[in-house]
N, C-alpha and C positions, 0 to 999 in steps of 0.2 A: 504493500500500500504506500509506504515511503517512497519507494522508485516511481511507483507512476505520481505520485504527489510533484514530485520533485522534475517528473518531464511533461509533467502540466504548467508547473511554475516556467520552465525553461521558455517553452513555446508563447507564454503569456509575454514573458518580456523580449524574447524574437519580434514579434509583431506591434507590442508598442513601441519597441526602438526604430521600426522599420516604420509607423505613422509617424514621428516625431522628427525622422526623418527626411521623409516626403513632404511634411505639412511644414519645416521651418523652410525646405528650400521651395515652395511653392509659397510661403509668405514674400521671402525675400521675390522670387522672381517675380511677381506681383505686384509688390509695391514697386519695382524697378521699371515697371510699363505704367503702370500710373502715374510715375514720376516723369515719364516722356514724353505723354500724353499731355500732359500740365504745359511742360515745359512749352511743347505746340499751340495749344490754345491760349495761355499765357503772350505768346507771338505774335497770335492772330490777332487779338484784341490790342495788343499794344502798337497793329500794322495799320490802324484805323487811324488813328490819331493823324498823322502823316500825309496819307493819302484818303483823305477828308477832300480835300480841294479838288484833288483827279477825280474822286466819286463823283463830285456836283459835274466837273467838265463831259464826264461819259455818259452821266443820264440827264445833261442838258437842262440844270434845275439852277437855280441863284440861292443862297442863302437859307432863306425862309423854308424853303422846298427840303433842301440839303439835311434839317438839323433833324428832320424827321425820318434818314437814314439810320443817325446813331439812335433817337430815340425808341425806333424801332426793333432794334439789334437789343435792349435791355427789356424792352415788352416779351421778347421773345425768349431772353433769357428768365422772367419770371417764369413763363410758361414751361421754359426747361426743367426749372427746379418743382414745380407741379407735375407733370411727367416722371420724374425720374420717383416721385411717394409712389405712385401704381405701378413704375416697371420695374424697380430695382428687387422686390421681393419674387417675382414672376417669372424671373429668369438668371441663367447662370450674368456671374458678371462679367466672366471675359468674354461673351454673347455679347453684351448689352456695351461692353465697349467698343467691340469689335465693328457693331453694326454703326454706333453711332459715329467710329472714327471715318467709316466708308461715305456713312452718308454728310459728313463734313468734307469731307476730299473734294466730292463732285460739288458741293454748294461753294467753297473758295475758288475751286476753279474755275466754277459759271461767273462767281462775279465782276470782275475786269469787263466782262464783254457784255453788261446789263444795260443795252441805252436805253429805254425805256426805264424811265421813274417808277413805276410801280413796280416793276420787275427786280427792279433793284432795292426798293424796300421790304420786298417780300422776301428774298433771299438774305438781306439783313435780319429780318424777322425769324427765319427757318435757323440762320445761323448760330443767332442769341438762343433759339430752342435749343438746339444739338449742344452748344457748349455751357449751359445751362444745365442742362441732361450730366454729362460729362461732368461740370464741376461739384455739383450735390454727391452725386454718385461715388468718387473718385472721394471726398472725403467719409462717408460712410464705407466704404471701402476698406480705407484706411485703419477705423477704429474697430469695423469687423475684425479684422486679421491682427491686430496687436492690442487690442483691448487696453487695460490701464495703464500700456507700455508705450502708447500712441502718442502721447505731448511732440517729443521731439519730431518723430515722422510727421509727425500735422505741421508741423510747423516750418520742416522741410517741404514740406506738398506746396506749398503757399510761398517759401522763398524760389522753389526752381518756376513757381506762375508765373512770382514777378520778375525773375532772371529773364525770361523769355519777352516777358513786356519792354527790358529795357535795351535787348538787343535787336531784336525786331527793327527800330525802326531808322538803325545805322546799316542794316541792312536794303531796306526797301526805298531809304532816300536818293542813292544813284538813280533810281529808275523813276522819281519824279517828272512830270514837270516844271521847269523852274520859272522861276518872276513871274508866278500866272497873276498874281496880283498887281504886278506893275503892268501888266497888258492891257487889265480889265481897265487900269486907271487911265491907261495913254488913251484905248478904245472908247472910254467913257469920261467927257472932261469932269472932273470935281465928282467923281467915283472915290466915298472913303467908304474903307469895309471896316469893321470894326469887330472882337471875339464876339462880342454877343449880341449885335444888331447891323445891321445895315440903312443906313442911313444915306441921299440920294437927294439933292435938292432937285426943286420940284420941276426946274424947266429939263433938268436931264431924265427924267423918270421915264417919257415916251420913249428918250434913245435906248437905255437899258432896258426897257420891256421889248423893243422888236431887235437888241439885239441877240444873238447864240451865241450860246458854251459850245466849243468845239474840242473834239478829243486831242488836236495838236495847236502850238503855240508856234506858230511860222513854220521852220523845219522841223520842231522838236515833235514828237510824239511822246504819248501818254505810256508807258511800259511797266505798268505797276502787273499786268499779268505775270511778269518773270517772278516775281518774287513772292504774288500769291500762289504759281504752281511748285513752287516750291514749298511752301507751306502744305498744299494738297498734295506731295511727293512725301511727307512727311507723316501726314495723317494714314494714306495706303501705308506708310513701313511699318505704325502703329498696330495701325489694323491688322497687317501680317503676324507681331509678335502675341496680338490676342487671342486669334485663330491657332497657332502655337501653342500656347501655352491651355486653353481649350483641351487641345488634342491631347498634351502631355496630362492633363489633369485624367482625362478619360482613361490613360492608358493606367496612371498611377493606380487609380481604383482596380484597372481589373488583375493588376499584378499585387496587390494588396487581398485582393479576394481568392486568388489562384494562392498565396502566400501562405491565407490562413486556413485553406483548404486541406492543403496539404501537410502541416504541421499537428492534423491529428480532429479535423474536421468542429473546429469552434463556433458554428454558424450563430449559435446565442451570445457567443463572447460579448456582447456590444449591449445587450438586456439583461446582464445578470442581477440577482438581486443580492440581499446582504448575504443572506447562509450561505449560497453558493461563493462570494467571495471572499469572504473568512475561512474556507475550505480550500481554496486554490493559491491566494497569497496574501490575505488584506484584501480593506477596505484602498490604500494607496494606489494599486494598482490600477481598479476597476474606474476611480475618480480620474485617472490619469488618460486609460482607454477612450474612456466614454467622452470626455470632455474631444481630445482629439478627433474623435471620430464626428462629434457633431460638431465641427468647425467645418470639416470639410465635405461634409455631405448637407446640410439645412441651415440654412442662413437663418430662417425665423425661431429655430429653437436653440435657446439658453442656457446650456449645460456649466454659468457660471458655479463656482464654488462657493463667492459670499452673495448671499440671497435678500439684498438689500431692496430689491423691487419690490419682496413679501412683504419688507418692516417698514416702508414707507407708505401712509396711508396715499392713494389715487390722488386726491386733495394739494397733498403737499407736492405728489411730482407733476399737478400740473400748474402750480403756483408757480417752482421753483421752475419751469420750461419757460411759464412766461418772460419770470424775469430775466432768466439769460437772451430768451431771444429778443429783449429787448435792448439789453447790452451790447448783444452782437448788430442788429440794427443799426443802435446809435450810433456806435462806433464806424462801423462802416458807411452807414451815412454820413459823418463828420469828413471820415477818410476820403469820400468819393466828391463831396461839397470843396473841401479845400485843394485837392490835386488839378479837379478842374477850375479851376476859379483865379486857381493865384497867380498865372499867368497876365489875365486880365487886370487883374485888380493892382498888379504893380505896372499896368502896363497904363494903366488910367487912372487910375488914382495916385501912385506915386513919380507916375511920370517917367517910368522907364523905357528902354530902347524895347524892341520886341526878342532881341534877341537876349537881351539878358531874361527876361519874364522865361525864355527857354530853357535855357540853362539852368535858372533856380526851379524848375520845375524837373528836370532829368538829375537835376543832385537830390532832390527829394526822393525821386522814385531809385537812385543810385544806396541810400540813406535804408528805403526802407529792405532791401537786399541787403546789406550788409548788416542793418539791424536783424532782421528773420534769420540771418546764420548763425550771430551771435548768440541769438537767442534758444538754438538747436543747444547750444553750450550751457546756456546758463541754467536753462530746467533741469539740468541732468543735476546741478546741486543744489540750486534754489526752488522752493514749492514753489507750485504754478501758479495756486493762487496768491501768494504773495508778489510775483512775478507779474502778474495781470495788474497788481496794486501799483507795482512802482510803475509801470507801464502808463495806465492813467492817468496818474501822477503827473509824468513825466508829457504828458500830450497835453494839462490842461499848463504848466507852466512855456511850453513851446507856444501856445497861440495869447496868453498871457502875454509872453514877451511880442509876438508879433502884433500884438494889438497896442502895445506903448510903442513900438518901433514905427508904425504904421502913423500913430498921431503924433510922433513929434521925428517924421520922417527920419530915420535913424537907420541908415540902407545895413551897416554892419547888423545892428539887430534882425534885421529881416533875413540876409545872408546865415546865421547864426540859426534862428526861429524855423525855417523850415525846412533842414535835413533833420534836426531835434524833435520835428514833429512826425518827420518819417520813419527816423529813428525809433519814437515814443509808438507807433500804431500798429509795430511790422508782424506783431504776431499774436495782436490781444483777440480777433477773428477763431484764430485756430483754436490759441490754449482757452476760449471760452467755450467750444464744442468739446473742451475736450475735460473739462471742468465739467461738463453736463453730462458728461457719460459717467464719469467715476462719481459723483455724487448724485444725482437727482435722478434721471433715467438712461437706459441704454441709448445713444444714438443708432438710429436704423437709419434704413432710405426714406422711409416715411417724417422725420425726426427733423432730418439733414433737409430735407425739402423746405421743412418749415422754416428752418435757419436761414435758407437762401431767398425762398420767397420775402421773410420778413426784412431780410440785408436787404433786396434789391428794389422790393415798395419802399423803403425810406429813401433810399438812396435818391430814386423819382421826386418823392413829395421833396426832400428836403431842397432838391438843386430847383425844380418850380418856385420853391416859397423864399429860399434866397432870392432868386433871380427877379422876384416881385418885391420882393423890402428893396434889392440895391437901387432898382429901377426907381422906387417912388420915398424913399427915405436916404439916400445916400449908399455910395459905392464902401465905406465905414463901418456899415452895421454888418457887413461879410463878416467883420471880425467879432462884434459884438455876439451876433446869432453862434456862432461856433463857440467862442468862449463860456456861452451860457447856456446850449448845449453840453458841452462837455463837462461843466460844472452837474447837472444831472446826471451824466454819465457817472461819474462816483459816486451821488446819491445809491443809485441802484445797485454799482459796486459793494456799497457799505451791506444793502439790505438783499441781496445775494453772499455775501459772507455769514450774517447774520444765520440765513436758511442754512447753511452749509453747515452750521455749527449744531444748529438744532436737529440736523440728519445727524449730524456724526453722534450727537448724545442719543437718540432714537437708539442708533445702533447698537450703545455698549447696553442699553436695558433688553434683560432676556424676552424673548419672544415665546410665548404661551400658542398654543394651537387652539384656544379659541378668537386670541388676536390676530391671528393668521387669517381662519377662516372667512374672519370679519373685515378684514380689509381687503382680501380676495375679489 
């Protein structure tokens, strides 16, 4: 009875060393296509900014026309992040990225050739879905497969986004056209274009209405295809490694099942219950099997080991989702208000050149890459949530400074003020999702959806409701609304900590199985 004891225990840990095997290098290889994927759509969105003006020249639109390109492209990325709650449970995920990398391929590289305005906004709309899709996902993803171990990899996920946003569009500038502005101006006498309106005195208004955007400026032609099909070159190699690794997943199970076949036919190994594991090796073992094995076969079921969703009554984990996903909102609304904005606002209110407004706008986004790497470092010895603290901290004293810098025109303080504010925002997004999985509830696809939807409705209202105060109170209160903004933002910091505290004491008092039943 000892011998067979003893070549049951054997075969038991043959087959868990062989999951723990396969499942850490299928995490790693995993996260390494996700992290590609990122890196590409990261690109594509930072290839907008750039060739903004070739968009308007190809689908033959002026300004007004034009803005509803981009704001189309973030309509659609709401709708990405709603999509991806109903598909990301429904199917495998290297399917679901597979497919969506395909069908982004063919969407960047229809775009270049969209003359038609409407065609062109709809493929901004399609695109903002699919990468929308892609970004909810790809974090869900993420916390699926590394659970409490996720901070830094989330916070990598979201440094190689914005790596790609800031190289992007030293890329696809050669293939501009150039001085289109000063064409428009020579074409048009007393043509001034401005960031955020167009303005046209009124005896030229007829000229500029019967005149056309044309895809070239004398000899030069419009060449932004090159460097979108190269984007859509990138998305198919994506798409290749998902399809791959798909297939290697498939094969892994059935050489896992042929495995334990053969080692003495364990078809229950994976149901056992207590007797039977106390007879074979422990309870350690069977926690260890079971947990592996439903990682990689059901995303929807929860083989964690501390059961923290039992002891928190419904109530409090939907309280506690609120406020994070309010945090994460705010914050990324703040984030998305000042990157775009502050180009303009030192470009008209402080009276700077346009190419400096550039410059301090690429050292911010240079600012928040280097902050999100550092930050891969510092969670590993600082708590996250204190790290979120200095973080906010740290963001309300950058637009602090930039709001005394701003009123007693103080160009060092501005120079100073917004790589500090890049600095301060580059990873509080991720480590707040990722704050909401190890305390309050599991992030899923359904979860993540909610995070992105609620990031990217603020993000909307807020740049509207600026755009309306600078317009009718002064180009000034950009700084005001941000600063008082982000002064909320720590309120709700303070009263997300507070919840945090009162989960973690929940947890150290025992849990009775009629309080279980009852919060069930």
């Amino acid at each position: 009875m000892s011998k067979k004891r003893y070549r049951d225990d054997n075969c038991i840990s043959v087959i868990s060393r062989f999951k723990q095997d396969q499942l850490y290098r299928h995490k790693v290889s995993t996260s390494l296509a996700v992290y590609g994927i990122f890196a590409v759509i990261g690109g594509i969105k930072g290839q907008i900014g750039p060739a903004f003006l070739d968009l308007q020249i190809i689908s033959n639109v002026g300004l007004d026309k034009g803005s509803w390109i981009v704001t189309s492209l973030y309509i659609g990325y709401t709708l990405g992040a709603l999509t991806n709650g109903f598909l990301y449970h429904r199917c495998t995920g290297s399917v679901l990225f597979a497919v969506s990398s395909l069908c982004l391929s063919v969407i960047i590289a229809f775009i270049p050739w969209c003359r038609e305005y409407s065609v062109m906004v709809t493929c901004h709309t399609a695109m903002g879905l699919v990468v929308g899709l892609i970004d909810a996902a790809g974090n869900a993803e993420i916390i699926r497969l590394w659970k409490t171990k996720s901070e830094a990899i989330l916070v990598g996920l979201h440094v190689i986004f914005n790596a790609g946003g800031v190289i992007s569009p030293v890329i696809i500038a050669p293939f501009l056209v150039r001085n289109v502005t000063e064409e428009m101006t020579t074409s048009v006498p007393r043509l001034t274009i401005k960031t955020l309106n167009l303005t046209v005195p009124n005896s030229n208004l007829s000229l500029l209405q019967n005149s056309s955007f044309s895809t070239t400026r004398g000899d030069e032609e419009s060449r932004i295809y090159i460097p979108y099909s190269i984007s859509s070159v990138f998305c198919i190699l994506h798409c290749l490694c998902f399809i791959i690794l798909y297939i290697t997943e498939k094969q892994t199970k059935n050489i896992g099942n042929q495995t334990k076949n053969n080692q003495g036919n364990y078809s229950g190994l994976y149901s056992l219950n207590k007797q039977e594991t106390d007879r074979l090796n422990g309870q350690a073992i069977t926690n260890q099997v079971t947990v592996i094995y439903a990682e990689e076969t059901d995303k929807n079921v929860t083989h964690d080991l501390s059961k923290y969703d039992f002891q928190i009554p419904r109530s409090l984990q939907l309280l506690g989702l609120v406020v994070m996903v309010t945090i994460a909102a705010m914050s990324n609304a703040i984030d998305f208000s000042f990157s775009t904005y502050l180009s303009s606002f030192c470009v008209e209110f402080l009276h700077w050149s346009k190419s400096m407004g550039s410059v301090i706008t690429s050292l911010l986004f240079i600012m928040v890459v280097v902050g999100g790497t550092l930050s891969m470092l510092f969670t590993k010895c600082i708590n996250s949530i204190v790290y979120i603290g200095v973080q906010v901290t740290m963001l309300l004293t950058a637009l602090l400074l930039f709001l005394l810098s701003a009123l007693f025109h103080l160009t060092a303080g501005i120079w100073l003020s917004a790589p500090l504010f890049g600095f301060a925002k580059s990873a509080i997004f991720p480590l707040v999702i990722a704050w909401t999985n190890q305390t309050f509830i599991r992030v899923s696809g359904r979860i993540s959806s909610v995070f992105f939807v609620g990031a990217m409705g603020s993000c909307s209202v807020n740049l509207f409701m600026l755009a309306s105060i600078m317009e009718s109170m002064g180009k000034i209160w950009f700084c005001y609304v941000l600063t008082i903004e982000s002064i909320v933002l720590i309120i709700f910091f303070i009263i997300a900590v507070i919840l945090s505290q009162y989960v973690k004491h929940r947890r150290r008092q025992p849990v009775t199985s009629k309080q279980t039943d009852a919060e069930l």
